[in-house]
C-alpha positions in Angstrom: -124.2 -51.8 49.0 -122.2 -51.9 51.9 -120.7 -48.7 53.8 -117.6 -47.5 53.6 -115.6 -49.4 56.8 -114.1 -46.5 58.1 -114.7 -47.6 62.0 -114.6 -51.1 63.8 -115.4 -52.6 67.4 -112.7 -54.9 68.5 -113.2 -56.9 71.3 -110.4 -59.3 72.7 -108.7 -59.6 75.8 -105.4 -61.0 74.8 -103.3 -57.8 74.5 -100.9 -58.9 71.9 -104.1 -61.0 69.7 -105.3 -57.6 69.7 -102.6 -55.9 68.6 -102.3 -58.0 66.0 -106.1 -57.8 65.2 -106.2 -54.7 65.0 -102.7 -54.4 62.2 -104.4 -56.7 60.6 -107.5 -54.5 60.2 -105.6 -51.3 59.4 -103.5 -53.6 56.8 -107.1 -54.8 55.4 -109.0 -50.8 55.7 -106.0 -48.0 55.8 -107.0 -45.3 58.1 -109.9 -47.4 59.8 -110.6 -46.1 63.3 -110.6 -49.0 65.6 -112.2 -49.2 69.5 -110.8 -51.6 71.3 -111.8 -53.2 74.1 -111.2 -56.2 76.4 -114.3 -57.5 78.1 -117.7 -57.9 77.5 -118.8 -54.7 79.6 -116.1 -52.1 78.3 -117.7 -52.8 74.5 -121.3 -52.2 75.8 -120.2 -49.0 77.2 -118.6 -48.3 74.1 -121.9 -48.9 72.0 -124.0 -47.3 74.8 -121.3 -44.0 73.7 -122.0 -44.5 70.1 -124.3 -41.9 68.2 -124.0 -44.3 65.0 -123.7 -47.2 64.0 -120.0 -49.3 63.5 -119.6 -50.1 60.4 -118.2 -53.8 61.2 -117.3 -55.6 64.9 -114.5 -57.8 65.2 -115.8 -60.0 68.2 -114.0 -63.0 70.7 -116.1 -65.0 71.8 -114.5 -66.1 75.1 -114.0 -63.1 76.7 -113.2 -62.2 81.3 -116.5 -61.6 81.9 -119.0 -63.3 79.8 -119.2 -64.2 76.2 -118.9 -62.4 73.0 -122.1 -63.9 71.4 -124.6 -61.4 73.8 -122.5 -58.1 72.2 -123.3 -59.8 68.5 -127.1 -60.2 69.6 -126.8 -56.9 70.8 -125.4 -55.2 67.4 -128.2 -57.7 65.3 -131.0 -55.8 67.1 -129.6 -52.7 68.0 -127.4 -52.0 64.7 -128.4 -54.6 61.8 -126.0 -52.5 59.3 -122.9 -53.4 61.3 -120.9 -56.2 59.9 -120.5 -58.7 62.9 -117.3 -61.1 62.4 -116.2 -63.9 65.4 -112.6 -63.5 65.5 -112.2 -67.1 67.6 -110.0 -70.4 68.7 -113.0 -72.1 68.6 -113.5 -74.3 65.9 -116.4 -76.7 66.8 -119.9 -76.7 65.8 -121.5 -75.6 68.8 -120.1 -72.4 68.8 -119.9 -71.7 64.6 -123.6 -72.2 64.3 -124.3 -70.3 67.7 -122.7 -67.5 66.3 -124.2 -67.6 63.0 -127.4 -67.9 64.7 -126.6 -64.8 67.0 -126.0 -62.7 64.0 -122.6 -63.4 63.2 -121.8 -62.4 59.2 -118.4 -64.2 59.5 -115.7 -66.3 61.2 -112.3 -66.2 61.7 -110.1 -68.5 63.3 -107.5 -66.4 65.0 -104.6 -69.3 64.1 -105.2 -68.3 60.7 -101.8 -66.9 59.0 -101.6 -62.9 58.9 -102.4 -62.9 55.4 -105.0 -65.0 55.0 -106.4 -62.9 58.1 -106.3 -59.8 56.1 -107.3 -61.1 52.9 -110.7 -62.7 54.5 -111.4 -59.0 56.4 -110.9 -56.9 52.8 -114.1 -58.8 52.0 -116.5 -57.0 54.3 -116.3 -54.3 52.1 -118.0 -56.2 49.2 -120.8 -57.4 51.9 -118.8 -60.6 51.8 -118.5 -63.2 54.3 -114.8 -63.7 55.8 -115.1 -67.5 57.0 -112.0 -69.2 57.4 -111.6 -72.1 55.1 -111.6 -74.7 57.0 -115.5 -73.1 58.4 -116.4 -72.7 55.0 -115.4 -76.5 54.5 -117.6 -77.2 58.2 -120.9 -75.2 56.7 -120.8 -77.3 53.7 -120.3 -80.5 55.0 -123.0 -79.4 58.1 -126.1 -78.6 55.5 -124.6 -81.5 53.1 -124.8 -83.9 55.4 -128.0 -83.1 57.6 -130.4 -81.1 55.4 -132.2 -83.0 52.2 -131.8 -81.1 48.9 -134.4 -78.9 48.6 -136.3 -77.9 44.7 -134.5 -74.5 43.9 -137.4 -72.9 43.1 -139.0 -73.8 46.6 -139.3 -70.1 47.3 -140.6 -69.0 44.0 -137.6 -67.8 43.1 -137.3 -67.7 38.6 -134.8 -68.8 36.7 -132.6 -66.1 36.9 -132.9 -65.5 40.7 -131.7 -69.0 40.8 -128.5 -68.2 38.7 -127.8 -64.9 40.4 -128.0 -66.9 43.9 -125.6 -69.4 42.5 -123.3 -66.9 41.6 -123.8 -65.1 44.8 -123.1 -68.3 47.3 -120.0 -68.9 44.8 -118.4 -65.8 46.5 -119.1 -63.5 43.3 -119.3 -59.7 43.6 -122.2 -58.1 41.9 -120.1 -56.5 39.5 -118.3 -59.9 38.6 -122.3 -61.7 38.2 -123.5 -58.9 36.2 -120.3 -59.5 34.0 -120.7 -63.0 33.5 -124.8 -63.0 32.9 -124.3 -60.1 30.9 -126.4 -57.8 32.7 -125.9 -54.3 34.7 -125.0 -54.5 37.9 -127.9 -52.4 39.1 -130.0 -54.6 37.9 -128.4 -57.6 39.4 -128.5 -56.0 42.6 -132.3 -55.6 42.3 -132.2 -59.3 41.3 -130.5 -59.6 45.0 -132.6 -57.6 47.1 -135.7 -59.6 45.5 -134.1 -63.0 46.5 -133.2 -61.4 50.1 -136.8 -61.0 50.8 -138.3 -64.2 49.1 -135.7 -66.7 51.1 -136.7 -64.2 54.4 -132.6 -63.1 54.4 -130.6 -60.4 55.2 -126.9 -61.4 55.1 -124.9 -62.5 51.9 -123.8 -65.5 54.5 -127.1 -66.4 55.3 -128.1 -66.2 51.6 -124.8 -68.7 50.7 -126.5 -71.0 53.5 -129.9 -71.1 51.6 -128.1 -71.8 48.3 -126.2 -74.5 49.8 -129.8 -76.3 51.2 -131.1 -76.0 47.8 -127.9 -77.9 46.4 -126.7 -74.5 44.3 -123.3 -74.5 46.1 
């Protein structure tokens, strides 16, 4: 289950993106306590400060003095339980699969309407990755296009590991699988945590991105 957000790293140097960042992350979590910083140095001295963890980091990636993808390498390491989302212009390859690769849970293009914006952050709280649609669209088409379909059960995953994963990828809450299987949720999320460790995951993204190699998505 993922923690309450109740704090966030925001990192971007534009003064009025941030501004409008971080409304749209109070609009998203009400009474959410936001650090905000500017450059690449002022947010590792903010999570040299830190006693605990963030809950989630709202990242740049081009940032004054250096680039956004070393403070998400840092929090994969260093703080595995905060949920890392690229708030970026960039829309090209290079830098989507860099940041996915860097630890990166989701990303947001930052030309995205307000909205949308907020909409696609309210899903950290179900452990759900906020991609942009037109990334969404760019992972699909990437692991369509490059990667052969793979067996489904290629990790020894059963049956119903396979369906829960399905559902999963599909953008489906626990709650909302257990519903439609007709199972408890509780057990459902045990169903999860088993997948987790046989496709060697730890992100709901990076489990969507295994379901979309075996052709489930």
């Amino acid at each position: 289950m993922t923690p309450p957000i109740d704090d966030c790293l925001l990192v971007e140097d534009v003064p009025a993106t941030r501004e409008w960042l971080k409304s749209a992350l109070s609009t998203a979590f009400p009474g959410i306590e936001i650090d905000a910083c500017a450059t690449v140095r002022s947010a590792q001295q903010a999570l040299d400060r830190r006693t605990r963890p963030f809950a989630a980091a709202v990242i740049d990636l081009g940032l004054p003095d250096g680039s956004g993808l070393d403070l998400i390498g840092r929090l994969s390491r260093e703080a595995p339980s905060t949920f890392c989302v690229v708030a970026t212009m960039y829309d090209d390859d290079a830098h989507l699969f860099d940041a996915i690769a860097a630890g990166a849970a989701g990303y947001i293009l930052k030309d995205e309407d307000a909205a949308l914006v907020v909409g696609l952050l309210s899903r950290i709280a179900g452990g759900e990755p906020p991609l942009s649609p037109s990334i969404a669209r760019r992972i699909l088409g990437h692991f369509r296009a490059s990667a052969p379909r793979q067996p489904s059960d290629d990790a020894g995953l059963t049956a119903r590991e396979v369906e829960v994963l399905t559902l999963i990828a599909k953008g489906m809450t626990i709650a909302e699988a257990a519903r439609l299987i007709a199972l408890k949720p509780q057990t459902v999320a045990s169903y999860v945590k088993v997948i987790y460790s046989k496709l060697n995951v730890s992100t709901r993204a990076e489990a969507t991105l295994e379901a979309v190699r075996r052709g489930l998505a």
